[in-house]
N, C-alpha and C positions, 0 to 999 in steps of 0.2 A: 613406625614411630620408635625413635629410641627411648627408653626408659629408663629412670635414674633412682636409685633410693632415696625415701623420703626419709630421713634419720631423727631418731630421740635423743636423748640424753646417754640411752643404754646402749644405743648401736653407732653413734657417732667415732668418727677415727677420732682420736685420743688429741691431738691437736685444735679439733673444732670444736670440742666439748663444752670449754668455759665459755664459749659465744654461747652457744644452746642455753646453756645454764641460766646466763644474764638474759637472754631473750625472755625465758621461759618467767625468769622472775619480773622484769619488765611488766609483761604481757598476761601475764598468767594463763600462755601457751606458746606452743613454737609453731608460728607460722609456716604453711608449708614450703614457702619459700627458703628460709632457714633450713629447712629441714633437707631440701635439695643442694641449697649450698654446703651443707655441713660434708657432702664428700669431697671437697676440696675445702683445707682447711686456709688455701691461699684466700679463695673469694670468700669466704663466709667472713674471713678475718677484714678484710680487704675493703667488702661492703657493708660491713660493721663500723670501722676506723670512717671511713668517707662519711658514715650515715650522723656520727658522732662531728665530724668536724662540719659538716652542711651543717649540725643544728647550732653548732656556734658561731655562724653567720651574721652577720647585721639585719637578716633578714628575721620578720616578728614570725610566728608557729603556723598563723595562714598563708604568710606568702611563700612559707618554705612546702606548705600544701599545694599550694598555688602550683608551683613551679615543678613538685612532684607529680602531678595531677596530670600537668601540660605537660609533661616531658614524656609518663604513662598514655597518656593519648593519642602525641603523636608519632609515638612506636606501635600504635595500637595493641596495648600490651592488657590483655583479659585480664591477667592477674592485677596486676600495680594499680589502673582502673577502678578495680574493683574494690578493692583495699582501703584505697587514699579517700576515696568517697567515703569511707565508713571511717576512719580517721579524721577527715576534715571534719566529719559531721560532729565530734567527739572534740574537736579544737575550734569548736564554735564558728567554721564558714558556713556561711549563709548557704541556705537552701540551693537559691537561685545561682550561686554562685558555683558550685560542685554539677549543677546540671547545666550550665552555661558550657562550664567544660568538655565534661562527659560527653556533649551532643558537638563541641567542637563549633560553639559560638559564643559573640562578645558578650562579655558579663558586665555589671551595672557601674559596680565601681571601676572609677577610669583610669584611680593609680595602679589595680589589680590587673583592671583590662590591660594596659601599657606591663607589666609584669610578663601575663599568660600572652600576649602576642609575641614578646621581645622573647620570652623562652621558645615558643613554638617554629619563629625565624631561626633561632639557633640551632634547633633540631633537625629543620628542615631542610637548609643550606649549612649542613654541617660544619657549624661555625662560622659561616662566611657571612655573618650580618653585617648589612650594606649600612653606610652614614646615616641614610633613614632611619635605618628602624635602630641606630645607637641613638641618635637624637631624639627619638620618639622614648626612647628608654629615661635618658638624660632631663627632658623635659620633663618627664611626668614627677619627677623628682628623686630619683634612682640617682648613685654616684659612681664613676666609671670602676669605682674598687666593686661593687655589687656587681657588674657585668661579669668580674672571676670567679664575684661565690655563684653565678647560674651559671657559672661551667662546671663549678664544683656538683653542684646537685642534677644536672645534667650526666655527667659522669658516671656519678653513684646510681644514680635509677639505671643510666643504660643498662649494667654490670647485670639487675636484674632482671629488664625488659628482653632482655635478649637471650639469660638463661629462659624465660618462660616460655618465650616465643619455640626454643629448641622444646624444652620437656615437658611444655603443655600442663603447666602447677596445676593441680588442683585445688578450687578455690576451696579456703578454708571455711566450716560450716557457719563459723561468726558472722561469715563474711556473706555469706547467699544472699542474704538480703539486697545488697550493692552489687549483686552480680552485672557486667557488662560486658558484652560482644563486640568483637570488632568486623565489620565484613574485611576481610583481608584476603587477595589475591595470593598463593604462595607459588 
């Protein structure tokens, strides 16, 4: 396994610092994901800026959960997973709805469910969403400008789905509670 430093405030390269900083005040800690990205001050910058622009979306604070969630699952990402559960839960989505995900079935609300399907197609067929499931997107009452910003926050979580999947984050102790496993073939 390759292994990467998890960085502070005090060991970060000098460039990544002011992310840490703002996380750390944010958060009142630095995730350990942060804390991996902070030795590249290109991604920590990068999926910081992205994370800032997905929240200015048209989309409300659960569906950009939503979509973080679905995106995390279906990268089978331990970390992002495990996080966004404890976030969503804290951004008021339903119960039912964070384990709908997590277990990678339809959840109750049908504008939501038409959300986590239409990101999950995205993820899956990387990008190649068929008339169906745009239509199914469009119907449920979604506007084809919203199909960009679920690429936008598609993008942004990959950046981190895919660091974790390489350095195996480990999950931060806030976070145990929401811990989740993926069975994943490597």
């Amino acid at each position: 396994m390759t292994t990467f430093k998890i960085h502070n405030t005090e060991t970060a390269p000098a460039a990544s610092k002011e992310v840490l900083e703002g996380v750390q005040k944010q958060n009142g800690f630095i995730p350990n994901l942060y804390g991996l990205m902070a030795n590249s001050p290109q991604m920590v910058k990068a999926y910081s800026e992205m994370g800032k622009l997905f929240g200015n979306t048209s989309f409300s604070s659960i569906e950009q959960q939503v979509i973080w969630l679905t995106v995390s699952r279906a990268n089978s990402c331990h970390y992002c997973v495990s996080i966004h559960s404890m976030v969503a839960k804290k951004m008021k989505v339903d119960q039912e709805t964070i384990q709908a995900i997590r277990n990678d079935k339809p959840t109750q609300d049908t504008k939501l469910e038409a959300l986590r399907k239409f990101t999950k197609s995205m993820v899956e067929k990387q990008g190649w969403a068929s008339e169906e499931d745009i239509n199914a997107f469009l119907e449920a009452g979604y506007s084809k400008e919203q199909i960009m910003e679920v690429i936008v926050g598609i993008a942004q979580k990959t950046l981190s789905n895919y660091l974790n999947h390489i350095a195996q984050t480990p999950i931060d102790e806030v976070v145990k509670p929401y811990k989740w496993e993926a069975e994943v073939e490597v």
